[in-house]
Biopython code that builds the backbone (N, CA, C, O; Angstrom):
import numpy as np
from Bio.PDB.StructureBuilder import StructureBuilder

atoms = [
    (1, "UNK", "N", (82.401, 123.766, 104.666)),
    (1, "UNK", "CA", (83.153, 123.081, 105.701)),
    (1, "UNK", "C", (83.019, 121.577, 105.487)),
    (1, "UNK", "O", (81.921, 121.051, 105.305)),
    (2, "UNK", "N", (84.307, 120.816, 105.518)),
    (2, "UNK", "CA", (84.058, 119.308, 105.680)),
    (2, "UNK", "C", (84.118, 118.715, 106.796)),
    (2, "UNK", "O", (84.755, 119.008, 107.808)),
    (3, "UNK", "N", (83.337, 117.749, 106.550)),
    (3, "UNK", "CA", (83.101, 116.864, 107.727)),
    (3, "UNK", "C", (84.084, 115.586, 107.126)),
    (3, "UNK", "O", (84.266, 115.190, 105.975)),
    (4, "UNK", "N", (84.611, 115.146, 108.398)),
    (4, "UNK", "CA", (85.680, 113.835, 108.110)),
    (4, "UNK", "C", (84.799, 112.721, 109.034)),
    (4, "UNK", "O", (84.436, 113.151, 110.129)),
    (5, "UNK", "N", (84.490, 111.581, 108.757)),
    (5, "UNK", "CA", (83.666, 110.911, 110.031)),
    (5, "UNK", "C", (84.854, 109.617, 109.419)),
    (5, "UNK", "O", (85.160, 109.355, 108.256)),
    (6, "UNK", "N", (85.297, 109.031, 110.629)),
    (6, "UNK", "CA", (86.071, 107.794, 110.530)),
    (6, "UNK", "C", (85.468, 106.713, 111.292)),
    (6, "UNK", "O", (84.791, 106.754, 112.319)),
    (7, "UNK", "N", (85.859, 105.725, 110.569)),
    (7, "UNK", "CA", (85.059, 104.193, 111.404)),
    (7, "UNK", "C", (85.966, 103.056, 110.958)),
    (7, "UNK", "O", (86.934, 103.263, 110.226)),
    (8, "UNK", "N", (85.572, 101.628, 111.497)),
    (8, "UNK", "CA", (86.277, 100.790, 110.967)),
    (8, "UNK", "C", (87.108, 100.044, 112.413)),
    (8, "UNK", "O", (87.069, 98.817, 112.495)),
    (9, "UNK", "N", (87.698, 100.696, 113.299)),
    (9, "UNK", "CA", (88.467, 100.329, 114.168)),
    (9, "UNK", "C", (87.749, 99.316, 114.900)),
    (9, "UNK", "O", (86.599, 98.919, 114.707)),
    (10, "UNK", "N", (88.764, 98.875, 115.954)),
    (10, "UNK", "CA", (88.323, 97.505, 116.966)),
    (10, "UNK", "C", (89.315, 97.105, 117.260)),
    (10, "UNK", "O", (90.443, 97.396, 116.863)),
    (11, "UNK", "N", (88.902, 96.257, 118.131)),
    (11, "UNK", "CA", (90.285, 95.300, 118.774)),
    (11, "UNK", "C", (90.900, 94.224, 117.807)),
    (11, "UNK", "O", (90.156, 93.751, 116.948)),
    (12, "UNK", "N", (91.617, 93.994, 117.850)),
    (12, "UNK", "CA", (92.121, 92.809, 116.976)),
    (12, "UNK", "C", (93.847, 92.029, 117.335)),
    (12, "UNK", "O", (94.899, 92.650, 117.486)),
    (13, "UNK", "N", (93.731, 91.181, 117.366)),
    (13, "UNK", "CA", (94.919, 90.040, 117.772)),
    (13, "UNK", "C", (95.985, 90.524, 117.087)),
    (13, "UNK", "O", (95.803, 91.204, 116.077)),
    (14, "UNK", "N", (97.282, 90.223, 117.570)),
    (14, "UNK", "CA", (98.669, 90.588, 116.733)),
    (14, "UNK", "C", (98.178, 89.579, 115.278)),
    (14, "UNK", "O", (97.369, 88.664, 115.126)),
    (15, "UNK", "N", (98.935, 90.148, 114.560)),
    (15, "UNK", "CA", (98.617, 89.280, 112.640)),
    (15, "UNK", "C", (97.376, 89.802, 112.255)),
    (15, "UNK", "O", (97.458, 89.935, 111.034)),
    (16, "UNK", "N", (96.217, 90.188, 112.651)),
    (16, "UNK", "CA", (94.693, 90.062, 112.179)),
    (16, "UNK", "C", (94.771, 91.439, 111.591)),
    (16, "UNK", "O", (95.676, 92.211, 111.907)),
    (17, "UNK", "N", (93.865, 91.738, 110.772)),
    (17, "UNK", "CA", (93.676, 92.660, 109.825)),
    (17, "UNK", "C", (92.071, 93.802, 109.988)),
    (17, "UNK", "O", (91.047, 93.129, 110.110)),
    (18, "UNK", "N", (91.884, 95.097, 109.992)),
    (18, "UNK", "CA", (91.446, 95.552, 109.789)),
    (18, "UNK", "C", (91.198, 96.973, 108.753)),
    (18, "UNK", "O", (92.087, 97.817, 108.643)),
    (19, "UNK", "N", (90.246, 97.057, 108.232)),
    (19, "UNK", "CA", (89.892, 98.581, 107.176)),
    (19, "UNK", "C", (88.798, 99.335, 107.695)),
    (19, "UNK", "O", (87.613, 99.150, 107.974)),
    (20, "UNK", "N", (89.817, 100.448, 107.725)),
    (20, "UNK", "CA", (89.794, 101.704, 108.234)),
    (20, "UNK", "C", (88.645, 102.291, 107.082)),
    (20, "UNK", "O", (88.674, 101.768, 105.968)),
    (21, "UNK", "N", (87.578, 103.441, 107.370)),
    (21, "UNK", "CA", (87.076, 104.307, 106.549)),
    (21, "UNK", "C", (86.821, 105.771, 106.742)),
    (21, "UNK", "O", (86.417, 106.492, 107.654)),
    (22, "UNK", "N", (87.236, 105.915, 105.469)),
    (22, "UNK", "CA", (86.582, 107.962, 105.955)),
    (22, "UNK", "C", (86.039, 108.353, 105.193)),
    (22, "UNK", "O", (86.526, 108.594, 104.089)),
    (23, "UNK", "N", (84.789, 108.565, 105.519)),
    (23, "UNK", "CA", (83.863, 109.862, 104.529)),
    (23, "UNK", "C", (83.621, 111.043, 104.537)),
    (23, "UNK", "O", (83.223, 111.587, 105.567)),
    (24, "UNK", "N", (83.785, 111.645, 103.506)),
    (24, "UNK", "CA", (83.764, 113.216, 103.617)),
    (24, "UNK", "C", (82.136, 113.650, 103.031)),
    (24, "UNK", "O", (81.237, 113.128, 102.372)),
    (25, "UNK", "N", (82.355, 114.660, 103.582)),
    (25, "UNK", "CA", (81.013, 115.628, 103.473)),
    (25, "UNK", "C", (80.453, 116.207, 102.076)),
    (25, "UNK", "O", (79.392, 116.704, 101.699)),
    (26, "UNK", "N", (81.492, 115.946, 101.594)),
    (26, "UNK", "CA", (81.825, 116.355, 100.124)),
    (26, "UNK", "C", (82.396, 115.594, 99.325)),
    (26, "UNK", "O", (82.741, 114.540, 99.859)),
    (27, "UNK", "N", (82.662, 115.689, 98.178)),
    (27, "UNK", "CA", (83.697, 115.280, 96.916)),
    (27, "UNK", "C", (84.949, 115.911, 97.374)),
    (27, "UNK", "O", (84.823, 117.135, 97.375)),
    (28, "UNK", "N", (86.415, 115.411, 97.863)),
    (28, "UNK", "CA", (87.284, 115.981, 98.077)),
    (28, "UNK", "C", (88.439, 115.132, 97.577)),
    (28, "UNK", "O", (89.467, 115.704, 97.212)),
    (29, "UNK", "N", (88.324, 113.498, 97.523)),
    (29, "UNK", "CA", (89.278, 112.918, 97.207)),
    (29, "UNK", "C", (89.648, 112.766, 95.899)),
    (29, "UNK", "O", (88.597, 112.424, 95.357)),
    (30, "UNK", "N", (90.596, 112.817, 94.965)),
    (30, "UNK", "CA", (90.985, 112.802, 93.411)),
    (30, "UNK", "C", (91.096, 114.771, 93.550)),
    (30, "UNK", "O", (91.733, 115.512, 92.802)),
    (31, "UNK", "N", (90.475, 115.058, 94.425)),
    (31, "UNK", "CA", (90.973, 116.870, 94.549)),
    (31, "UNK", "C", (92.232, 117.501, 95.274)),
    (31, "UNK", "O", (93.040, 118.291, 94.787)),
    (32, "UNK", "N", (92.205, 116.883, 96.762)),
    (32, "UNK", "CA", (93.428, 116.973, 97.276)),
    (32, "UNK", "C", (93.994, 115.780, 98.096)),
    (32, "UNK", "O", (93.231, 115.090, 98.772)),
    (33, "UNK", "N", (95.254, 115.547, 98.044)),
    (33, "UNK", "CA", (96.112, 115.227, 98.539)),
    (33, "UNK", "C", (96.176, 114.644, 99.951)),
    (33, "UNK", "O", (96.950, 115.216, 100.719)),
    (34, "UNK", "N", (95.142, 113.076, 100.650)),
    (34, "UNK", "CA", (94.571, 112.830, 101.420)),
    (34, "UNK", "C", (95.335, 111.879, 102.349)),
    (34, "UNK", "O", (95.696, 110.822, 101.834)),
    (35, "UNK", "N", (95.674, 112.111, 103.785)),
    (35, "UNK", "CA", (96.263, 110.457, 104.434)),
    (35, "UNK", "C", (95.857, 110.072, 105.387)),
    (35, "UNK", "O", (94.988, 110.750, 105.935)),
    (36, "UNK", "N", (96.230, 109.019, 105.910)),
    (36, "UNK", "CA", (95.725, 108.325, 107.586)),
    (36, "UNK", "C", (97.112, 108.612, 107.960)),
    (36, "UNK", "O", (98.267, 108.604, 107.535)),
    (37, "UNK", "N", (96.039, 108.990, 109.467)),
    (37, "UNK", "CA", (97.355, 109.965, 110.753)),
    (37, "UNK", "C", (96.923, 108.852, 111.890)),
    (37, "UNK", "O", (95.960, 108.120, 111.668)),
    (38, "UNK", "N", (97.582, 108.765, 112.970)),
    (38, "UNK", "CA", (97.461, 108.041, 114.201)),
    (38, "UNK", "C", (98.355, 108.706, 114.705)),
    (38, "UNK", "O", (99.350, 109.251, 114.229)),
    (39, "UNK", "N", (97.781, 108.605, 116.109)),
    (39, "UNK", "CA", (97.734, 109.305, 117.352)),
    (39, "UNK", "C", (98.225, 108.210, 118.465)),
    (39, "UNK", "O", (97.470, 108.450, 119.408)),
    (40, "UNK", "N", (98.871, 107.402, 118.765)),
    (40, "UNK", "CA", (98.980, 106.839, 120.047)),
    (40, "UNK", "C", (98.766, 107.651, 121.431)),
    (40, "UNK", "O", (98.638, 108.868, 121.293)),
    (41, "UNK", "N", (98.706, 107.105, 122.820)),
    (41, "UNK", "CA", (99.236, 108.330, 123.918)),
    (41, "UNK", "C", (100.354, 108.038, 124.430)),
    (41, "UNK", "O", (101.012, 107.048, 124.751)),
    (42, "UNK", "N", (100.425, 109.539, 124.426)),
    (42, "UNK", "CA", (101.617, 110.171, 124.817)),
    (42, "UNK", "C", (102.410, 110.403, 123.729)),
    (42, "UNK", "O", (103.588, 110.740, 123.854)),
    (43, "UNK", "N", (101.827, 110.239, 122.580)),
    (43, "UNK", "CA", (102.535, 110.750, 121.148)),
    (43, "UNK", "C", (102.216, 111.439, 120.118)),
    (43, "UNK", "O", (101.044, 111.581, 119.769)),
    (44, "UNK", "N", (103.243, 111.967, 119.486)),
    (44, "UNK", "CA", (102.451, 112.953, 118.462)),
    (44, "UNK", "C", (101.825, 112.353, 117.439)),
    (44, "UNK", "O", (102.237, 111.328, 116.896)),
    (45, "UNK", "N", (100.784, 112.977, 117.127)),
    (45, "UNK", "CA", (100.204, 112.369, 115.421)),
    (45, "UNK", "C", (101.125, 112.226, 114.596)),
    (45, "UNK", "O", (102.237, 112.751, 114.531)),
    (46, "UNK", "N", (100.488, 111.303, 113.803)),
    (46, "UNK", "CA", (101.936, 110.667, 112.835)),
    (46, "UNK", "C", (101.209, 110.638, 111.524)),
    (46, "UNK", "O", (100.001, 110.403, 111.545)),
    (47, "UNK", "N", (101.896, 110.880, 110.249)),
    (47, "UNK", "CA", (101.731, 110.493, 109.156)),
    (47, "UNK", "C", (101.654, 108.844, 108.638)),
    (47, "UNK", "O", (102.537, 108.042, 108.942)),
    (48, "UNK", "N", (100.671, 108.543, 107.960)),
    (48, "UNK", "CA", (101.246, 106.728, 108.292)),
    (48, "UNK", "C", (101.195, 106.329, 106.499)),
    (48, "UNK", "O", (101.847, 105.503, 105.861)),
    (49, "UNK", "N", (100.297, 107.154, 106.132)),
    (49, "UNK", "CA", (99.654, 106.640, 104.870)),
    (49, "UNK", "C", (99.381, 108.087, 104.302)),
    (49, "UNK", "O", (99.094, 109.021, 105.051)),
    (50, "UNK", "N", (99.518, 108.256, 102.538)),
    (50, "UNK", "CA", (99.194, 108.988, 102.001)),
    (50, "UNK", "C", (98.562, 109.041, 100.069)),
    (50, "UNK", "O", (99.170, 109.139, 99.003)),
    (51, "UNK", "N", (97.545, 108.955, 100.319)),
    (51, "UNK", "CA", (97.773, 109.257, 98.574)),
    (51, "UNK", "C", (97.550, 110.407, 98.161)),
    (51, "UNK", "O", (96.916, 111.261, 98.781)),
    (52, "UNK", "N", (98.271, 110.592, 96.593)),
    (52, "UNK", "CA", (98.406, 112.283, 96.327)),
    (52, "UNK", "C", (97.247, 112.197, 95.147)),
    (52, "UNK", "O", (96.574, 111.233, 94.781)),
    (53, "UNK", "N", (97.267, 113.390, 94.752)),
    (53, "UNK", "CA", (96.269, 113.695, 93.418)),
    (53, "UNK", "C", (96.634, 112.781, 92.575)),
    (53, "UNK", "O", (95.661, 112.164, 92.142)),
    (54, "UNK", "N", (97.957, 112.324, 92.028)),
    (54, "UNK", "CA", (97.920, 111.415, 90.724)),
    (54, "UNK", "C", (97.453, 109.913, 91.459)),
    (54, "UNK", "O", (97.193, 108.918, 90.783)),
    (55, "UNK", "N", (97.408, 109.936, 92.646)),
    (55, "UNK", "CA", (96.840, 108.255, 93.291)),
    (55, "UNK", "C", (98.689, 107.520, 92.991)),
    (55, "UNK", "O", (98.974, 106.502, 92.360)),
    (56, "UNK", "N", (99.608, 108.458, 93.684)),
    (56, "UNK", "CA", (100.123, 107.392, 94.019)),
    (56, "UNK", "C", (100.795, 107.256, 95.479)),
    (56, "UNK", "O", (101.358, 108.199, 96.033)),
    (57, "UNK", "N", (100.708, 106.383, 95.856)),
    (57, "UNK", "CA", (100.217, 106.531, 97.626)),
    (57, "UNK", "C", (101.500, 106.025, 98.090)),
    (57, "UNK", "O", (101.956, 105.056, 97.481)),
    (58, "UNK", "N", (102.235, 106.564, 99.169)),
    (58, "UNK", "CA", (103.283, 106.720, 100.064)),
    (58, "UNK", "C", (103.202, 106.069, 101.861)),
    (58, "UNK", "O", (102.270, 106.372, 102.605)),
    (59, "UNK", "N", (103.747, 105.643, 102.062)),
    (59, "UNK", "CA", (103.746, 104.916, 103.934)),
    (59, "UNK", "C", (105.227, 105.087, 104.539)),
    (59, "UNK", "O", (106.419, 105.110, 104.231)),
    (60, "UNK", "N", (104.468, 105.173, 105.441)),
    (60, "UNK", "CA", (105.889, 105.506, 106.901)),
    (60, "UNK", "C", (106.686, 104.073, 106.233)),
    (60, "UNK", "O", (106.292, 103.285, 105.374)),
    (61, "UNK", "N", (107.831, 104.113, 106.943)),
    (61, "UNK", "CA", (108.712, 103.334, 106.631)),
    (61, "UNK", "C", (107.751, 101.885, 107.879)),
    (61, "UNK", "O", (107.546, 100.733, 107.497)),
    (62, "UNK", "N", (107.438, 102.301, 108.968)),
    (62, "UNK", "CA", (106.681, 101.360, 109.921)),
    (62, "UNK", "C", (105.137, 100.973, 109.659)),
    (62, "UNK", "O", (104.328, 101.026, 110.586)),
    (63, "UNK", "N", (104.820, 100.643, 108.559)),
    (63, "UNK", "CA", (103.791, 100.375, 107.942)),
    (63, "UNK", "C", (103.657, 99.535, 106.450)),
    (63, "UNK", "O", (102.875, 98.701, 105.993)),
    (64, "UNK", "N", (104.946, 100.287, 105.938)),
    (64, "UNK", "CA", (105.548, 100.007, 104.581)),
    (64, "UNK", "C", (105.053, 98.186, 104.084)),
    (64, "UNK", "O", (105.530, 97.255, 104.733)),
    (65, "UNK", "N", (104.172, 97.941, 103.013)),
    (65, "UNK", "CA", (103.997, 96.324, 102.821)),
    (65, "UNK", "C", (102.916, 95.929, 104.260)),
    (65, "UNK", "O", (102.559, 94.838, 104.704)),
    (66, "UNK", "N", (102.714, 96.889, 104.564)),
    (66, "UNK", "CA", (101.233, 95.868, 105.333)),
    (66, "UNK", "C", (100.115, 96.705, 105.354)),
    (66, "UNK", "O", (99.033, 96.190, 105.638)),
    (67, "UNK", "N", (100.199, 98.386, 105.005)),
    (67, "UNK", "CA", (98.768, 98.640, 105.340)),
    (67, "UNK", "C", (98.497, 99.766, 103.446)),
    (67, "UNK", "O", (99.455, 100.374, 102.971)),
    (68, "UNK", "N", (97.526, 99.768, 102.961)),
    (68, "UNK", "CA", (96.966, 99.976, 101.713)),
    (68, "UNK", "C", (96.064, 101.055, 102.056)),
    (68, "UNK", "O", (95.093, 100.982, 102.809)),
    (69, "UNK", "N", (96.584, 102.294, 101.281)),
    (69, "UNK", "CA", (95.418, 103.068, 101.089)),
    (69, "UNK", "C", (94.792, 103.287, 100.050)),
    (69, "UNK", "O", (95.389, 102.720, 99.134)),
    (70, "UNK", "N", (93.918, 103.797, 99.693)),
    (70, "UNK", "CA", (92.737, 104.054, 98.444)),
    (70, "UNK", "C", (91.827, 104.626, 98.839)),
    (70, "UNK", "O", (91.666, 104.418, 100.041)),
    (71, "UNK", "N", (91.055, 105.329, 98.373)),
    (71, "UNK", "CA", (90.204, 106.131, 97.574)),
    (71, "UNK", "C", (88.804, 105.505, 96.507)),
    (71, "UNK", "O", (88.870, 104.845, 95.470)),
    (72, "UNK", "N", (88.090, 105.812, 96.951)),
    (72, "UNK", "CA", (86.627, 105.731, 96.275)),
    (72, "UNK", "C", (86.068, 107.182, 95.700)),
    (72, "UNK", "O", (85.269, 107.727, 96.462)),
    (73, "UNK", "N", (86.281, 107.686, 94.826)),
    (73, "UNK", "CA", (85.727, 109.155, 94.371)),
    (73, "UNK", "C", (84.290, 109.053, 94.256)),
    (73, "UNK", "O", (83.623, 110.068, 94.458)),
    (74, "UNK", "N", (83.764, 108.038, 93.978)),
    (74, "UNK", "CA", (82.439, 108.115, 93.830)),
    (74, "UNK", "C", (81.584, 107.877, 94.858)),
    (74, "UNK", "O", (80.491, 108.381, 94.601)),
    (75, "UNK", "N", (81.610, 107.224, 96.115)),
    (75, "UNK", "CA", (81.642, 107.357, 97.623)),
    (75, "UNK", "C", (82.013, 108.211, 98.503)),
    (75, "UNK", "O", (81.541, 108.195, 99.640)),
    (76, "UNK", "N", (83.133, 109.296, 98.009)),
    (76, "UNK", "CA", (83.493, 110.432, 98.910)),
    (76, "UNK", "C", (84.260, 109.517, 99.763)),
    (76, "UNK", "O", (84.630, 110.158, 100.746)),
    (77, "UNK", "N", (84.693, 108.206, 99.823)),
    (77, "UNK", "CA", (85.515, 108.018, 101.071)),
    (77, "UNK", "C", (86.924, 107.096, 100.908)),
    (77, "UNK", "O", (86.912, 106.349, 99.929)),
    (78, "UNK", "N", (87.734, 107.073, 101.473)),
    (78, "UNK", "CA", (88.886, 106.815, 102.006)),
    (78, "UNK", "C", (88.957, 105.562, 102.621)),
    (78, "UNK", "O", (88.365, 105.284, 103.664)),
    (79, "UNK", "N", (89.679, 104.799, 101.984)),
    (79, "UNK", "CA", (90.045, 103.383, 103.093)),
    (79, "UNK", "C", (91.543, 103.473, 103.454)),
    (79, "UNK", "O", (92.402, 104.211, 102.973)),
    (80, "UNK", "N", (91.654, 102.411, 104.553)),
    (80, "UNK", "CA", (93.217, 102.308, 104.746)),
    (80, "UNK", "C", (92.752, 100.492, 105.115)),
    (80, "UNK", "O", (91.888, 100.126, 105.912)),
    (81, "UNK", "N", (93.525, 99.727, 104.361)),
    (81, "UNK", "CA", (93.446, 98.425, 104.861)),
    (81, "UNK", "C", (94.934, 97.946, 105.637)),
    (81, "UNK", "O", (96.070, 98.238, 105.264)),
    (82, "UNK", "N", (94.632, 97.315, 106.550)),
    (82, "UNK", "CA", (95.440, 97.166, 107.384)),
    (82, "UNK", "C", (95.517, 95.811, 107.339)),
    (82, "UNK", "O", (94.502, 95.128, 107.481)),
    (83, "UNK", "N", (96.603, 95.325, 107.157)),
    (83, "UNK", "CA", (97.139, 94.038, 108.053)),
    (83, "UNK", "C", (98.290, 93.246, 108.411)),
    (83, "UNK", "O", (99.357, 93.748, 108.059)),
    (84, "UNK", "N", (98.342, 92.425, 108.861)),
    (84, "UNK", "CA", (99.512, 91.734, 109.705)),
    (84, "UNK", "C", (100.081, 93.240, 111.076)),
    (84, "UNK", "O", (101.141, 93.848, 111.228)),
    (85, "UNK", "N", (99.209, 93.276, 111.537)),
    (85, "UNK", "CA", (98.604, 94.483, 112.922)),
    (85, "UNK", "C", (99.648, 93.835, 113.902)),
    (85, "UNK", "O", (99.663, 92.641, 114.202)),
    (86, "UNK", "N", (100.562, 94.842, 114.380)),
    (86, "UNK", "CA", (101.261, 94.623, 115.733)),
    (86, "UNK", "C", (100.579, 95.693, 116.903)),
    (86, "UNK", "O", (99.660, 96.493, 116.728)),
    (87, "UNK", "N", (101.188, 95.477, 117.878)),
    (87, "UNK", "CA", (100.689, 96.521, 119.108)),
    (87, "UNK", "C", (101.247, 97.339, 119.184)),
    (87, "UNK", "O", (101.098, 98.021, 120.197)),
    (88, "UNK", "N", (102.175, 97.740, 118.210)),
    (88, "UNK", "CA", (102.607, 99.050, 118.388)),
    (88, "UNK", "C", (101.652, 99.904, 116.974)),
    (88, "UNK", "O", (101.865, 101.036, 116.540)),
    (89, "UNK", "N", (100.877, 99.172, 116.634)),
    (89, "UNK", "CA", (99.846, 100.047, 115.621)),
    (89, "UNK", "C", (98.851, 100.302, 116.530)),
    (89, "UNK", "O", (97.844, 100.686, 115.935)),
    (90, "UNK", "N", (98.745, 100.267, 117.381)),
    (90, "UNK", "CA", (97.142, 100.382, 118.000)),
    (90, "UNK", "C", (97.535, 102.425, 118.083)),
    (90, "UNK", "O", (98.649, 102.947, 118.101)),
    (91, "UNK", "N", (96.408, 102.997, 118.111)),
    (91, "UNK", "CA", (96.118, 104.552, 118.008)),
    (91, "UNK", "C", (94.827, 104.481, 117.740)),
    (91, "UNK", "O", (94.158, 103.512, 117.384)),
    (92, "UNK", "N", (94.442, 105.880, 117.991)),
    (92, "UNK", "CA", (93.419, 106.547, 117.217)),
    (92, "UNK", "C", (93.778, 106.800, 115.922)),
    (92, "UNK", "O", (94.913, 107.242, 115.737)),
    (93, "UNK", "N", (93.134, 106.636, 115.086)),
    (93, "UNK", "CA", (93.601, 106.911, 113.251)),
    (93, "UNK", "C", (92.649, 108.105, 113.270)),
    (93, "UNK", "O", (91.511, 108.319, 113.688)),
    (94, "UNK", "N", (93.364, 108.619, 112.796)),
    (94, "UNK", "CA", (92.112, 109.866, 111.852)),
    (94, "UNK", "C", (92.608, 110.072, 109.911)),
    (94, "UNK", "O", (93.582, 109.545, 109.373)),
    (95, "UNK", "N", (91.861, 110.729, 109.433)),
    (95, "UNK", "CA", (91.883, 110.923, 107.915)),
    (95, "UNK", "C", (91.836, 112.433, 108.009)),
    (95, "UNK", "O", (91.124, 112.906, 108.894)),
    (96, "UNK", "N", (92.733, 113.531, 106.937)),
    (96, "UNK", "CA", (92.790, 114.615, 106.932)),
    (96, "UNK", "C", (93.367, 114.972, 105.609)),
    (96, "UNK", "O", (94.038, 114.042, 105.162)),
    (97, "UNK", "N", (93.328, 115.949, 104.887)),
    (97, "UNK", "CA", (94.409, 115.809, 103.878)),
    (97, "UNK", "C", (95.548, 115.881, 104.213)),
    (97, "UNK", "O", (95.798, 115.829, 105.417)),
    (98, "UNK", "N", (96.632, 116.029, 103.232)),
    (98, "UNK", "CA", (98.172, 116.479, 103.499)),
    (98, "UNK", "C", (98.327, 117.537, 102.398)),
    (98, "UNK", "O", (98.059, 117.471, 101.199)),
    (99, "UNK", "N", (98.985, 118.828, 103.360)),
    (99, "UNK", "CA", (98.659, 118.804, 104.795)),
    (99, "UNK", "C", (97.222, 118.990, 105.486)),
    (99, "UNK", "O", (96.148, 119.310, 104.977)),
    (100, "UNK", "N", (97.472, 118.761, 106.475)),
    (100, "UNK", "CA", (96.076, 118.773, 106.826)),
    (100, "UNK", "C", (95.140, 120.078, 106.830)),
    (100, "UNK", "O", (95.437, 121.049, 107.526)),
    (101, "UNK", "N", (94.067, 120.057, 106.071)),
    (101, "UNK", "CA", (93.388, 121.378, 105.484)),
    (101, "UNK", "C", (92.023, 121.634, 106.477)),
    (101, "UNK", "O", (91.551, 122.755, 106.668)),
    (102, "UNK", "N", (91.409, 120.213, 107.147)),
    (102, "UNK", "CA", (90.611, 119.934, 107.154)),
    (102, "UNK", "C", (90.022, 119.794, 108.932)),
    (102, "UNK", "O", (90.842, 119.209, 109.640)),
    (103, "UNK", "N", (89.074, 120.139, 109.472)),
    (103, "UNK", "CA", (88.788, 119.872, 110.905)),
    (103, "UNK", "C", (89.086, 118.602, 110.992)),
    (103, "UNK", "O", (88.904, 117.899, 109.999)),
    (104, "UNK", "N", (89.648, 117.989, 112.290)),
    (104, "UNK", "CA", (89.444, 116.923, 112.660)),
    (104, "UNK", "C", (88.489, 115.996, 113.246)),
    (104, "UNK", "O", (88.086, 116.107, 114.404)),
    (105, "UNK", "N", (88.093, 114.992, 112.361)),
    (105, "UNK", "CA", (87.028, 114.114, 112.953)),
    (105, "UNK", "C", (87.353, 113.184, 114.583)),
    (105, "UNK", "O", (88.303, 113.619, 115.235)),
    (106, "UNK", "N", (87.016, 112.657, 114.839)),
    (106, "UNK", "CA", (86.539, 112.081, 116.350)),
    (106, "UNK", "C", (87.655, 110.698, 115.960)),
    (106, "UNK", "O", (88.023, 110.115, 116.980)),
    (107, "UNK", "N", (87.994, 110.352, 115.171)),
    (107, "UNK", "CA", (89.340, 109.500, 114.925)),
    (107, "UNK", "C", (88.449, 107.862, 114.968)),
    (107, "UNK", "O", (87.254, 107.574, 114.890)),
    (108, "UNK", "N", (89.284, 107.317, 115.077)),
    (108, "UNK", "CA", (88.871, 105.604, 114.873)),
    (108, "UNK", "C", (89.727, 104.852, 115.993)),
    (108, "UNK", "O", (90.904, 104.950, 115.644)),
    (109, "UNK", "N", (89.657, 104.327, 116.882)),
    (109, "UNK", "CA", (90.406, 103.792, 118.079)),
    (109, "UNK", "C", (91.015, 102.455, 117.284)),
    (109, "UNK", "O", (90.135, 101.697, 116.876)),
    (110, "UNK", "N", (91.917, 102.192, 117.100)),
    (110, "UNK", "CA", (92.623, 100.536, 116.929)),
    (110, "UNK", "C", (93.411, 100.032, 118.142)),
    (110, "UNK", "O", (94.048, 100.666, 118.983)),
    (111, "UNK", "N", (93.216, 98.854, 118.017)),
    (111, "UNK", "CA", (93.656, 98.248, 119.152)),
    (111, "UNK", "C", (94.373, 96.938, 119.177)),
    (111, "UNK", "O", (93.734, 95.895, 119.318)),
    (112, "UNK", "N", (95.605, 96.943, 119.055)),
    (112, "UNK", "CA", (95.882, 95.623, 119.096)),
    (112, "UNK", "C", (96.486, 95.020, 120.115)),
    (112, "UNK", "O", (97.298, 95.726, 120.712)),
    (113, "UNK", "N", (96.305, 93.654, 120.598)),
    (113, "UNK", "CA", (96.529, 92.938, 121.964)),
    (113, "UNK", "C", (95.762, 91.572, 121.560)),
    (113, "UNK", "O", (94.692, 91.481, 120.958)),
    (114, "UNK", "N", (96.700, 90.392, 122.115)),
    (114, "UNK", "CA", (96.055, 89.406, 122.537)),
    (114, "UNK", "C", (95.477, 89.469, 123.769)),
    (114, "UNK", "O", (94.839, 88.510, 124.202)),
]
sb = StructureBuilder()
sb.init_structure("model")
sb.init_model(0)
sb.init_chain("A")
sb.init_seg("    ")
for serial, (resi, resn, name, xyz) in enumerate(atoms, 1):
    if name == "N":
        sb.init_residue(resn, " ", resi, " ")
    sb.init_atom(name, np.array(xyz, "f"), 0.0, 1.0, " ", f" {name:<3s}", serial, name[0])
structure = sb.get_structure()
């Protein structure tokens, strides 16, 4: 069974930048097919970010040129760097594969607001 633990989140000003992390319990990334999901409320989880087995990584069209994902195989973990952050990014992020194979971890709260 994997464990997904995510961290990284916080508040942060419209423009300001934050990176997201996920570590797995295991060796899983360069194996399957991994992305960052967010959750706003009152909305469904969303696909935002993805990289596949060959590492080449895909974004919502509302993300597209501001937020970076990657992979550390030798760390077991997952980044998503984020920036130039509006308030309509604020969610819980979580990390899962695609599709998602994997329990869900406790997510990462982002927050953006002046």
């Amino acid at each position: 069974q994997v464990q997904l633990v995510e961290s990284g989140g916080g508040l942060v000003q419209p423009g300001g930048s934050l990176r997201l992390s996920c570590a797995a319990s295991r060796s899983i990334f360069g194996i399957y097919s991994m992305g960052w999901y967010r959750q706003a409320p009152g909305k469904q989880r969303e696909l935002v970010a993805q990289i596949r087995i060959n590492d080449i990584p895909n974004y919502a069209d509302s993300v597209k040129g501001r937020f970076t994902i990657s992979g550390d195989n030798a760390k077991n973990t997952m980044y998503l760097q984020m920036n130039s952050l509006k308030p309509e990014d604020t969610a819980v992020y979580y990390c899962n594969g695609v599709p998602s194979r994997f329990s869900w971890g406790q997510g990462t709260q982002v927050t953006v607001s002046s």
